[in-house]
N, C-alpha and C positions, 0 to 999 in steps of 0.2 A: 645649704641651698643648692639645688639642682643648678648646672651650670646653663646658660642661656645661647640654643643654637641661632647661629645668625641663617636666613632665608635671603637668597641669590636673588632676585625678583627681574629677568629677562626683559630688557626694553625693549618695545614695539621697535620693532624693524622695517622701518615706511620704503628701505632700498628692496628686503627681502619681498615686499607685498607686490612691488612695483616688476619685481622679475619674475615671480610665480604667476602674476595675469596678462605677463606677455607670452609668457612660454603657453597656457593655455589659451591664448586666442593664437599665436602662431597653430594649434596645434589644432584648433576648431575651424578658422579657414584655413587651414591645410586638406583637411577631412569634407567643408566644404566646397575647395574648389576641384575637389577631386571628385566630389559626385556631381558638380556640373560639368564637369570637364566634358563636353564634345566628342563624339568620334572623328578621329583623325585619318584615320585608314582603315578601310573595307577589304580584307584578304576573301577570296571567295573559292575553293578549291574540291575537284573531283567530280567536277562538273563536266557535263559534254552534251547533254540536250536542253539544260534548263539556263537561260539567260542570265547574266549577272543583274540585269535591270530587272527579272520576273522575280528574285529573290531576295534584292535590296527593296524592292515596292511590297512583297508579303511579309518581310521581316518587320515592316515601319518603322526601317531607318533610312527612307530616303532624303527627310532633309538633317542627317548625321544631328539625332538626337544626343542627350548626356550618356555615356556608355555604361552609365551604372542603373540610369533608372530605367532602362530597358533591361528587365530579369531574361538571363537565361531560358527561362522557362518559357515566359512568353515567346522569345522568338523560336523558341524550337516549336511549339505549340502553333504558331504562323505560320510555319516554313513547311510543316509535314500537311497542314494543307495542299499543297500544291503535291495533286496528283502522283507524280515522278518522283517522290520526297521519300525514301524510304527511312534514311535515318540524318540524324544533324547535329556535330559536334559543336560548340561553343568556347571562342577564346577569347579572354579578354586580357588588357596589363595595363598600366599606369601611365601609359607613356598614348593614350588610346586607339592602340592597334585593337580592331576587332578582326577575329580569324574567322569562317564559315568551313568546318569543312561537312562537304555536304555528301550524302551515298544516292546516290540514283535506284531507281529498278530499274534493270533492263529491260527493253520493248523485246517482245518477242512476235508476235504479228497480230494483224487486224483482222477479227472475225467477222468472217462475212456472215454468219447465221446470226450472232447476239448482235451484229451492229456496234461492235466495242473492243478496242481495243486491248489487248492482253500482254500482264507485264507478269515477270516472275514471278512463282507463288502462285497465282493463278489470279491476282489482282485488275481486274478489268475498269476500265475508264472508258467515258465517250467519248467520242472522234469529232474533237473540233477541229480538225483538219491540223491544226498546230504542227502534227508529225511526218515530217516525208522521208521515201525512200523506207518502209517499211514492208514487209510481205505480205500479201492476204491471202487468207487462209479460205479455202472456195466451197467446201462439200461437210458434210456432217462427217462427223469421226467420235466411232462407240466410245462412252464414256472412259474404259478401262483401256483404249489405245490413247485416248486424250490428256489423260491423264500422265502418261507413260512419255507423250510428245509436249509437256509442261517442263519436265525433270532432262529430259535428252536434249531439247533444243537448247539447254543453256551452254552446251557444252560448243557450241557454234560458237565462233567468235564474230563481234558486230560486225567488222566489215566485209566479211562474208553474207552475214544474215541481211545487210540491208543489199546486199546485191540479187536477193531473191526476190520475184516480183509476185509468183503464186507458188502455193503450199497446196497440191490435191492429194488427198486421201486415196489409194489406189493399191489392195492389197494385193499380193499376187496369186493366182489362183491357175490351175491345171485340171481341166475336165472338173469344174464344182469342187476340186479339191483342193484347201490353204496348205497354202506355200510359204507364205511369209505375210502375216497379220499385219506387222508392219513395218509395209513399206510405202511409199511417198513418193510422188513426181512433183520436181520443183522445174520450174520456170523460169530462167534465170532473167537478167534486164538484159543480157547482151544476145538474148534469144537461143540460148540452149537451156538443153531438156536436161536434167539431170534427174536420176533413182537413185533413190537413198531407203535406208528403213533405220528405224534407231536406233538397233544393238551397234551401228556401226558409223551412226550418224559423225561421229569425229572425222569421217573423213572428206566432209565436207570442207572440212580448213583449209586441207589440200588441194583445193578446186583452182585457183591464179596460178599456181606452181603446174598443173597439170595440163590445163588450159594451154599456157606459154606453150606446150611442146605440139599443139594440134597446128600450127602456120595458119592461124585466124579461121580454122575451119569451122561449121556449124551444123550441129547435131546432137544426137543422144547420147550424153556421157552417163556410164553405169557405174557408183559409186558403193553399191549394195553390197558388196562379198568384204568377209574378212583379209581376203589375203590380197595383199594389194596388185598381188602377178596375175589378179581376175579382172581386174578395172580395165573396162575397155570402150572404145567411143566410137561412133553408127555416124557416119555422116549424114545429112538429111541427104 
């Protein structure tokens, strides 16, 4: 006769059932009190013209909704509405700090022909006055010089560029003959005249530094030449 295996038969383990549906409900509101969980903190960063209030009211987390069920997406997709919104990173963590960090376009001036403002790239917006201390740009300028003063003017640094009040088109010319296609009279707010053209427009950053040495006088400063031992200033 074949010899007869005995079979082990494992008792229901009512302690084992009792810790395998705490560990999953620990473990289901954990997961849900993390997708309700609140934003706690709003970091908003690299901002300089757009309000912390203009971008927490387009994000729609101004009343610090759940941090999770606002996607990513959506808020970036909010956020670049707003005109000035060039790009929009997204952070989030557990603990619900949300981070913004946000990239602006820079204002470059306000056209007086299209009635619109111009940002880097050549991105134009209307003037709901929102913006001050910007430069306007006063006379027509041939497409191929405008083009040419999209890409040079970046190189201005803002708080120079908001210290200009007009931008005219102003090439220099000798008995009908071009001289320099472009060159530019800027106007500044503290009432000097400044000439610039674009090859050399960097040396506009120099303007505060070079200013301090005129003893507050007022007049036509000449910015236009490469070498900077030609810069020279015309009292009125």
């Amino acid at each position: 006769m074949a010899a007869t295996k005995k079979v082990k038969v494992k008792k229901f383990s009512f302690k084992r059932l009792i810790i395998l549906l705490l560990i999953l409900y620990v473990l289901i509101y954990s997961l849900y009190y993390i997708f309700r969980m609140p934003i706690k903190n709003i970091y908003i960063k690299g901002t300089t013209l757009i309000t912390d209030n203009e971008i927490i009211t387009a994000a729609g987390i101004k009343n610090y909704p759940s941090i999770f069920k606002v996607t990513n997406h959506q808020m970036k997709k909010k956020l670049k509405s707003i005109p000035l919104v060039k790009d929009v990173k997204v952070k989030k963590n557990l603990f619900g700090k949300l981070t913004l960090e946000i990239s602006e376009y820079k204002i470059l001036f306000y056209n007086l022909n299209t009635q619109k403002i111009v940002l880097e790239g050549n991105v134009e917006i209307e003037d709901d006055n929102s913006y001050k201390g910007i430069p306007t740009l006063i006379n027509y300028v041939p497409d191929h010089i405008y083009k040419k003063l999209l890409k040079a003017i970046l190189k201005v640094d803002s708080d120079v560029l908001s210290s200009i009040s007009e931008i005219e088109y102003s090439p220099s010319k000798s008995n009908e003959e071009m001289i320099d296609e472009t060159r530019f009279i800027l106007r500044m707010n503290d009432t000097n005249t400044v000439y610039a053209n674009l090859i050399n427009i960097k040396n506009l950053n120099h303007y505060e530094e070079i200013y301090s040495t005129l003893n507050n006088q007022k007049g036509n400063l000449y910015l236009d030449s490469s070498n900077e031992e030609n810069f020279y200033f015309q009292a009125y």
